[in-house]
Structure formats: C-alpha cells, structure tokens
C-alpha positions as CSV (number, residue, x, y, z in Angstrom):
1,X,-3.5,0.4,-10.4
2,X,-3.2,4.0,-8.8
3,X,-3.5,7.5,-10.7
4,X,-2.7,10.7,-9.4
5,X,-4.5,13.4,-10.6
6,X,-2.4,17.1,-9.9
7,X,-2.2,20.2,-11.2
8,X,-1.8,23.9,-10.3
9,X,-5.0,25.7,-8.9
10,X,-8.0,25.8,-11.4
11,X,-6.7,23.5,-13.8
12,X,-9.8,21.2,-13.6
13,X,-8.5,18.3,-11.1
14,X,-12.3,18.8,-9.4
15,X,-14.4,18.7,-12.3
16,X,-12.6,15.9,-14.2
17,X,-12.2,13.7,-11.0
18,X,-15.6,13.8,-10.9
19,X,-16.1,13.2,-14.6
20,X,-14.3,10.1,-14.0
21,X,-16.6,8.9,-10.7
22,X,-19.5,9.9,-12.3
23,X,-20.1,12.6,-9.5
24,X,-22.0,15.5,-9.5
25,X,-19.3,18.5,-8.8
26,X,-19.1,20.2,-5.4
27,X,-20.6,23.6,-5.4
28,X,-17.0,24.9,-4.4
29,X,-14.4,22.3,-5.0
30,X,-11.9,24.5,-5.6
31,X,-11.2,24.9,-1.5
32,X,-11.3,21.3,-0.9
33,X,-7.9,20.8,0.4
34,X,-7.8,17.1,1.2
35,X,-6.8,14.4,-1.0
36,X,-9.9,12.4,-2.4
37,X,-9.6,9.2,-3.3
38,X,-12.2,6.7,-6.0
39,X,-12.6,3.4,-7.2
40,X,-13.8,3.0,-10.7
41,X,-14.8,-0.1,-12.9
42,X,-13.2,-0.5,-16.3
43,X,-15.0,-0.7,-18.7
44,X,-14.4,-3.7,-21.1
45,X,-16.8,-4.5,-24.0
46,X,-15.0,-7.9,-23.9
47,X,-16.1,-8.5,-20.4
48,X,-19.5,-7.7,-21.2
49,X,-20.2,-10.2,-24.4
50,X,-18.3,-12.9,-22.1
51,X,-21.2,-12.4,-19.4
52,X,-24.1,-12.2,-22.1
53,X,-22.3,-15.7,-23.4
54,X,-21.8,-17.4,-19.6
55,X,-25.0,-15.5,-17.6
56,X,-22.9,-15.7,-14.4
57,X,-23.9,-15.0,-10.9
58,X,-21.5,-11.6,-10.9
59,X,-19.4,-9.9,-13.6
60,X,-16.2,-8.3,-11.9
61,X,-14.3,-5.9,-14.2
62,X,-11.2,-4.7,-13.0
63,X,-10.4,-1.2,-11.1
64,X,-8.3,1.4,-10.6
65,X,-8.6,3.9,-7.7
66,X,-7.7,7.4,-8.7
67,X,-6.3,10.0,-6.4
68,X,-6.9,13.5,-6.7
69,X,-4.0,15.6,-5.1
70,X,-3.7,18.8,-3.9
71,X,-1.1,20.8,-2.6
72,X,1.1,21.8,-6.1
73,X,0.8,25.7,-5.4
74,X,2.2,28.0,-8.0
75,X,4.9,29.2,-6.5
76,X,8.3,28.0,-6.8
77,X,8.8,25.3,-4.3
78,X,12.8,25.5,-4.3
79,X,13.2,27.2,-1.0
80,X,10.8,25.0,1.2
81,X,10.1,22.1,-0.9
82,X,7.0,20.4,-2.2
83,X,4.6,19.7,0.6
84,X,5.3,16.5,2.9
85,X,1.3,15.6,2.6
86,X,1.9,16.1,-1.6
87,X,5.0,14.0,-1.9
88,X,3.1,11.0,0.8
89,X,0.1,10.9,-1.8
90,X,1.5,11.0,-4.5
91,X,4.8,8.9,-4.3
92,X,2.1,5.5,-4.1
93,X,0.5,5.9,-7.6
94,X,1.4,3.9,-10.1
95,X,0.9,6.8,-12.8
96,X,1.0,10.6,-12.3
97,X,-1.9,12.4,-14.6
98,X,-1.2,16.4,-14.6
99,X,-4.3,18.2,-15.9
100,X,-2.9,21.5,-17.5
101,X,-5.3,24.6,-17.9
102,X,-5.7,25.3,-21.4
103,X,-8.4,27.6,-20.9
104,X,-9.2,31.1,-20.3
105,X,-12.1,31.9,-17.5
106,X,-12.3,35.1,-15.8
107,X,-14.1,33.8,-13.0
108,X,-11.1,31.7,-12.2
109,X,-7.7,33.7,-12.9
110,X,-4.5,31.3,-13.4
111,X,-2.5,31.7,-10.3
112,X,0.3,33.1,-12.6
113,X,-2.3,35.1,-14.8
114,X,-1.5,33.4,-17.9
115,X,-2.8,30.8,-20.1
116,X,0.5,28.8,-21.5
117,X,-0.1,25.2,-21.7
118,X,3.8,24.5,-21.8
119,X,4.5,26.6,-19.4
120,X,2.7,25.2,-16.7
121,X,4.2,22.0,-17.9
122,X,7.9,23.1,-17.4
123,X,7.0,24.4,-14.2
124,X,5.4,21.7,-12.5
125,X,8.4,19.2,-14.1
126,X,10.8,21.9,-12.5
127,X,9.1,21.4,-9.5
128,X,9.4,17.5,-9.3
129,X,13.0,17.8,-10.6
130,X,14.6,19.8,-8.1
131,X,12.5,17.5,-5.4
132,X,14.4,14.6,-6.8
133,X,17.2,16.1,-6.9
134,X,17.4,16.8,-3.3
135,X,16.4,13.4,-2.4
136,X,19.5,12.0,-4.5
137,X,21.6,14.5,-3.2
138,X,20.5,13.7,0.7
139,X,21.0,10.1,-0.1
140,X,24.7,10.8,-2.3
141,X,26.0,12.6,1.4
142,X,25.2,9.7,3.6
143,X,26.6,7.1,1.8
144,X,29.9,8.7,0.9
145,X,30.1,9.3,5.0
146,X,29.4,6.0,5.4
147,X,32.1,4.2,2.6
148,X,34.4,7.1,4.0
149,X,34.0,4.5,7.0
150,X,33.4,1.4,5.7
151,X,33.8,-0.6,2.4
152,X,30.4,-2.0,1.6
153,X,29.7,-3.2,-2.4
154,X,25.9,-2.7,-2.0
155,X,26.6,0.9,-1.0
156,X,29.3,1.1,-3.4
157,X,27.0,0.5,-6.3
158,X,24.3,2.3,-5.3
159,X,26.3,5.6,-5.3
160,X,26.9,4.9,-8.8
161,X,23.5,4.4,-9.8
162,X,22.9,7.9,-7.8
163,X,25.3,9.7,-9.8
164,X,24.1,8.5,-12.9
165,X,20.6,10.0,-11.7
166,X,22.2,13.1,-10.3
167,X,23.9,13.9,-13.6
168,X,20.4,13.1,-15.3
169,X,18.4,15.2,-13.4
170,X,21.4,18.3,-13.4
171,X,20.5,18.0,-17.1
172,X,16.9,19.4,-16.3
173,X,15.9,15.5,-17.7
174,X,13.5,13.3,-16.1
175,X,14.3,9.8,-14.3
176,X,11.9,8.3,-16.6
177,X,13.4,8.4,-19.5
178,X,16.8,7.0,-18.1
179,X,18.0,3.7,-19.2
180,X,18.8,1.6,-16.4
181,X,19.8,-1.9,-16.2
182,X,16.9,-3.9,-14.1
183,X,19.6,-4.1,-11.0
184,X,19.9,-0.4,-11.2
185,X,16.1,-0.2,-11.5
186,X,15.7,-2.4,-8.1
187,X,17.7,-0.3,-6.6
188,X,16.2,3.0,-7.0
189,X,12.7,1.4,-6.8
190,X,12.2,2.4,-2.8
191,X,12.7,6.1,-3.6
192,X,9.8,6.5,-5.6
193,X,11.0,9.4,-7.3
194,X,8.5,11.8,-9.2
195,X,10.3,12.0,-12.5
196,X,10.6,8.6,-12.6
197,X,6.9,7.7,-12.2
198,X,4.9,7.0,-15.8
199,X,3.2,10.7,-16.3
200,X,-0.4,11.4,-18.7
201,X,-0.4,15.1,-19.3
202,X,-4.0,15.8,-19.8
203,X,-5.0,20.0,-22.0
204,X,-8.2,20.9,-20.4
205,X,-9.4,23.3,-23.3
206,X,-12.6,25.3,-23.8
207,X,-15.7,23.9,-24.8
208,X,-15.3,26.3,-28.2
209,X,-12.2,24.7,-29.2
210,X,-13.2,21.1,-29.0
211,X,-13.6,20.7,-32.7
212,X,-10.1,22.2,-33.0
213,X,-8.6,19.3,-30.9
214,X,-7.0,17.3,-33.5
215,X,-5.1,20.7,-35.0
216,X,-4.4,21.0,-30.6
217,X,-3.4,17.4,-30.4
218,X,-0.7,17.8,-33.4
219,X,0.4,21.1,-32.0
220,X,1.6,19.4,-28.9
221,X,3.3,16.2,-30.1
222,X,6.7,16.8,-28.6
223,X,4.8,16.3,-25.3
224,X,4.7,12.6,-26.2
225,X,8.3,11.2,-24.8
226,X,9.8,8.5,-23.0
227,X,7.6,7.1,-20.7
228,X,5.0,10.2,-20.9
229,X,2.2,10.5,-23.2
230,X,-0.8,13.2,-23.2
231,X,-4.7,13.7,-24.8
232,X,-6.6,17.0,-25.3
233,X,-10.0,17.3,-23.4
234,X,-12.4,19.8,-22.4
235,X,-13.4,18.0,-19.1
236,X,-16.5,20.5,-18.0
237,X,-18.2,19.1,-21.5
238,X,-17.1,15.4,-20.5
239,X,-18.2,16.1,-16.8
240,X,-21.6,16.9,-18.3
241,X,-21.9,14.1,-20.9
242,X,-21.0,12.1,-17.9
243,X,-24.4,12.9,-16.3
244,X,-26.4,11.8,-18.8
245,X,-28.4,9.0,-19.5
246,X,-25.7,6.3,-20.6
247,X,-27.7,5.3,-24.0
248,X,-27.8,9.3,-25.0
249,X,-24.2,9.4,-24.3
250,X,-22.8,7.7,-27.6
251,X,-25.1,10.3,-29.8
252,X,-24.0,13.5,-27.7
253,X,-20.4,12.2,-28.4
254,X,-20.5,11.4,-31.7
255,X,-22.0,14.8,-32.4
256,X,-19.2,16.4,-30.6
257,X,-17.0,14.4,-32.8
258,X,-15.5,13.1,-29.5
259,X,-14.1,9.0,-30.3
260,X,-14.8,8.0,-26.6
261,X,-15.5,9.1,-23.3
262,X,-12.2,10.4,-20.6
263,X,-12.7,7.7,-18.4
264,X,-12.3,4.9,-21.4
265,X,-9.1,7.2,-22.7
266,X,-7.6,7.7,-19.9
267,X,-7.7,4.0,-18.7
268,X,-6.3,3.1,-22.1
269,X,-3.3,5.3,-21.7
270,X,-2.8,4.7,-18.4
271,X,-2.4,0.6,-19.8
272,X,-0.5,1.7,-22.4
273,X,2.0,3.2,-20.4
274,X,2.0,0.5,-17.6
275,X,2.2,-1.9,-20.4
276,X,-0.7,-4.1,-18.6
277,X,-2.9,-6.5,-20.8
278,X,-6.5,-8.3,-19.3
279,X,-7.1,-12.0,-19.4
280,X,-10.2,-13.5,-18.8
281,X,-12.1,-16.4,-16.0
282,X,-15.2,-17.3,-16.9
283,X,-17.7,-19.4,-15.6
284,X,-21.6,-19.9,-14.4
285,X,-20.5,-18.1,-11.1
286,X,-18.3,-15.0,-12.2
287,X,-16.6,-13.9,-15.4
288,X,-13.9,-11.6,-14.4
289,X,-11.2,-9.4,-15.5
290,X,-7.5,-9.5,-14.3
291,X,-4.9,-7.1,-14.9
292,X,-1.2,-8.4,-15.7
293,X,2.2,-6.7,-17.4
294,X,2.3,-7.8,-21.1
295,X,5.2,-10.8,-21.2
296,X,3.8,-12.6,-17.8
297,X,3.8,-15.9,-18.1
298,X,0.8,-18.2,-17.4
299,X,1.9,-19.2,-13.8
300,X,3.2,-15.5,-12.9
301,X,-0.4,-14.6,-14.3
302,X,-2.1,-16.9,-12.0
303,X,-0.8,-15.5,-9.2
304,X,-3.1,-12.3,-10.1
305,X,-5.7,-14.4,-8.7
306,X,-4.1,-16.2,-5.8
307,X,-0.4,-17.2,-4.5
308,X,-1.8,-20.7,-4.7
309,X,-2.2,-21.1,-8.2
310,X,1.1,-20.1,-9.1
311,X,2.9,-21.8,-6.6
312,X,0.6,-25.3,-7.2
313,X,0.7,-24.5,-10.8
314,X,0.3,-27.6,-13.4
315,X,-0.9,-26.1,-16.6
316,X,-3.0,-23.8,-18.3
317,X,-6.0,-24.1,-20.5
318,X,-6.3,-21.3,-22.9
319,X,-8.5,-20.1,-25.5
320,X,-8.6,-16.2,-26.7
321,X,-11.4,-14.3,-26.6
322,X,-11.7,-13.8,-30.1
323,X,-12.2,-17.6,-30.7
324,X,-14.7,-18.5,-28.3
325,X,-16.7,-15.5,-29.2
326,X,-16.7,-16.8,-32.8
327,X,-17.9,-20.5,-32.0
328,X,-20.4,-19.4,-28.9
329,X,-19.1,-21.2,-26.0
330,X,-16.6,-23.5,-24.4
331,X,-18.0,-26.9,-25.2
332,X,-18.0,-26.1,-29.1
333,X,-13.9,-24.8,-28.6
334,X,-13.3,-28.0,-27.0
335,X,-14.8,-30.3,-29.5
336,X,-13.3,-28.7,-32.2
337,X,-9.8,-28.9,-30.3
338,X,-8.8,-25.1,-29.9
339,X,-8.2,-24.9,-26.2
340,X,-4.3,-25.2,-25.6
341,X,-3.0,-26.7,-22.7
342,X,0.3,-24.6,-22.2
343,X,2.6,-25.0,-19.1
344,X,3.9,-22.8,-17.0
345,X,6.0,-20.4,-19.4
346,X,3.5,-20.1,-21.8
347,X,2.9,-16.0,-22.5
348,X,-0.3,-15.1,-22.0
349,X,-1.7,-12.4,-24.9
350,X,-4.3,-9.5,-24.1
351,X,-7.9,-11.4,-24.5
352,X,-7.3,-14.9,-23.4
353,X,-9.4,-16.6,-21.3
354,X,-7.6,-19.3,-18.7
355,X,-8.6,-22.0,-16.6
356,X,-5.8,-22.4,-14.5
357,X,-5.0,-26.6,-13.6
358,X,-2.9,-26.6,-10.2
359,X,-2.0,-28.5,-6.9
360,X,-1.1,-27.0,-3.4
C-alpha cells in the first residue's frame, strides 16, 4: 500500500511524516521541495502474540510506504494546472491523506492568511476537480475525432463512461463517490484520476485544543463521505510522543486522553478505506503478515505470497487467530479438530492463519 501525504504550505506534511517514520524533524523542512518517500512496519498486536507463541527466526509485519508530496501551492491552479512532478507522485498512491491546518501560528502565516479548516478543503478538492476534468475533457476530444472516423465499440463505450464522469465532476462532485459498474471501473482505472482515489482528511489542531477533539471530531462529520473519511490530530504533540521511550508512550497518551498513536490510526483508516484484512503464516522460521481485500478467496489470497501457490493451489488449512491463541499452539487445534481444510473458494476472514497445500 501507498499514501500520499499533501497539503497547502504549513499544514504539517513535515512534522507528521516524520511522526509517522519516527524521525527527528529537519531544522527547516518547510523548504524541502522534493518528494520524500518511507517505509513503515504495521504494527499488529496479533502478530506479536503469534511470535511470543511460535519463537520464529524473523517476524515480518506488513508495510506501507508513505509519500510526502509537495507542490499543491495556494494559488489557483486553473490557468497552468497542477504541477506535472505533483500529479506523477501522486497519481501512484493507493490513498491520498490531505493534512489541513487547523492551527493558528504566527511564525508560520497560512498562505491565504486564514485559518478555515473547510476552506482549505474545498480548495484543494477544487483543485483536483478541475484537473480531472481536463483530463476527461482531453480524452472526450480524441475519441469523438476518432469515431467521427471510425466505428470502434471499445471507444464507443468508453465515451459514455466519460460523459458520465464529465457530468459528475461539472457537478463540483468527486469521482469517488460515483457508482460505476466494475466494466466502467476497468475502464477508467489507467487514468488514475485524483477525485477518484480513496482520500483521509487529517485537522492538524493546536496542542490547547486537544482535549476539545471529540467536540472537533463531531463538528466535522459531514467530512465523512463516500469513499473519504477524516480524524483530528495535533501532529507536533504526536511528533513528540513519537520520540519517546516506547514504554512511556502508552502513559503520556493516556494522560492526553489520546486512544492510540497517528501512525496505528492512520493505518487503520487507511484499511478501512481500502477495505484490506491480514491473515497470518506462521512457523519456527517466520510468522508473517499479508495484506489482502476483504472477500478474497483462499487461492486469490495465496497469491499474496507467490503466483505459485495460487496457480498450484490444492487446499487450505485454516485456523483463526482467536482459536489458536485460546488453545496455545497448533498441535492442540489439530487434536482437538479445529483446523478446516477449505478449497479454493473458501473466504478468508481478517485473523486467520493459513497453511496453504499446493502443486506446481
């Protein structure tokens, strides 16, 4: 999975990218113009009691790599466009996560000398609606030249699907909350349109206001739409907690009244959105984590781990987490007979752990 973290100038992308790597800040990152890339680990008390349980040679918990993008300016972008470096980064990621200032701080004026939370919103989903719009529009005048020419179905049909998104995005409406049939879907897929992509709207509010963020969090409900879902942080007080010892970390965020860290919340959502699930592989040489869409099947879920497996694939041997964490290991499951064997169109559920059977 890929996130890319935007936002307009001094909204926090710096200091909550490195809340989420676990860096220590730049003294100056607000100049730092290039995209900066990260890999993190995510974290999975699950995965943890399976290795205490196993004692493997590795644990390997799964990753995402987040992006941090610059290049969304404050002014409008209807004349020239969004920049081309901008639109290469962040077309790629799987989720788009705009940090919105919801702070004031004289040493760092808004670019529009304001503090309006929604505002900056509607602005930067202006922004990314008109650049969608052009690309539709681009792609609308080529292919009526070409049908003007030529009769081709596959053409044909995509035209209508533009329109549909032309209309949609005329309506000041975001592609992703458009229902489209999954052929209509496939065939937008390679234009990796902005409003379409799965968006986390993070408030980055003052430090003096973070007991006030469940009255913040209700204030902004409509924010939570189709495809698009938000959370209220203060990430300079989660970059900090971030530095600390990890075993003072749970007391300084309990005291804060904080339920868990950015990093765990924003991996959550990001999940959530994607609607991905974890299973499990465990054994004395790893126990590891593997990321799949909720509703795979077994042998579309072995693939996660290699093309092999799903093409050789014979049958799956499944017990949930939950189950072998109440009976202590494998051996006591099996005697007791609660490993399944399921074939291939067995759905796999969040928590089980697999030993895939196959033959290539």
């Amino acid at each position: 999975m890929q996130i890319g973290i935007t936002g307009l100038p001094y909204s926090g992308k710096s200091t909550l990218f490195a809340t989420l790597l676990s860096r220590k800040s730049e003294s100056d990152p607000f100049h730092k113009k290039e995209t900066e890339k990260g890999i993190v680990k995510v974290p999975d008390v699950r995965l943890d009691r399976l290795t205490e349980i196993f004692n493997p040679r590795r644990k390997v918990p799964a990753t995402i790599e987040y992006l941090k993008v610059p290049g969304l300016e404050s002014q409008s972008s209807a004349a020239k466009g969004l920049p081309p470096q901008f639109l290469a980064n962040l077309k790629t990621v799987d989720v788009i996560l705009l940090i919105v200032r919801a702070f004031d701080n004289p040493l760092y004026p808004h670019p529009l000398n304001r503090i309006d939370p929604q505002g900056d919103i509607n602005f930067v989903n202006s922004e990314f609606l008109l650049n969608d719009l052009a690309i539709v529009e681009t792609r609308i005048e080529r292919l009526e030249k070409q049908l003007s020419k030529i009769h081709n179905l596959s053409f044909q049909k995509e035209l209508e699907v533009l329109f549909k998104c032309r209309n949609f995005l005329e309506d000041e409406k975001p592609l992703r909350s458009l229902a489209l049939l999954p052929e209509e879907d496939k065939i937008l897929r390679g234009f990796q349109f902005l409003t379409a992509k799965p968006l986390i709207i993070v408030l980055n509010i003052d430090e003096k206001e973070i007991q006030q963020t469940p009255e913040i969090t209700k204030r902004y409900a409509n924010l939570k739409t189709v495809n698009t879902t938000y959370t209220v942080l203060c990430a300079e007080l989660e970059k900090e907690i971030s530095e600390l010892d990890p075993a003072e970390q749970p007391l300084f965020l309990t005291e804060l009244g904080i339920s868990e860290p950015a990093l765990n919340r924003l991996i959550r959502l990001s999940y959530e959105l994607l609607g991905y699930i974890s299973f499990f592989t465990v054994g004395e040489d790893e126990c590891r984590a593997w990321t799949i869409i909720n509703g795979d099947n077994a042998q579309k879920a072995g693939r996660a781990i290699h093309s092999d497996i799903e093409r050789g694939f014979i049958r799956a041997e499944v017990v949930h987490y939950i189950t072998l964490l109440e009976n202590g290991n494998l051996s006591t499951c099996r005697a007791k007979g609660l490993i399944r064997s399921e074939g291939r169109d067995y759905i796999v559920r969040d928590g089980d752990v697999i030993e895939f059977r196959f033959n290539v």
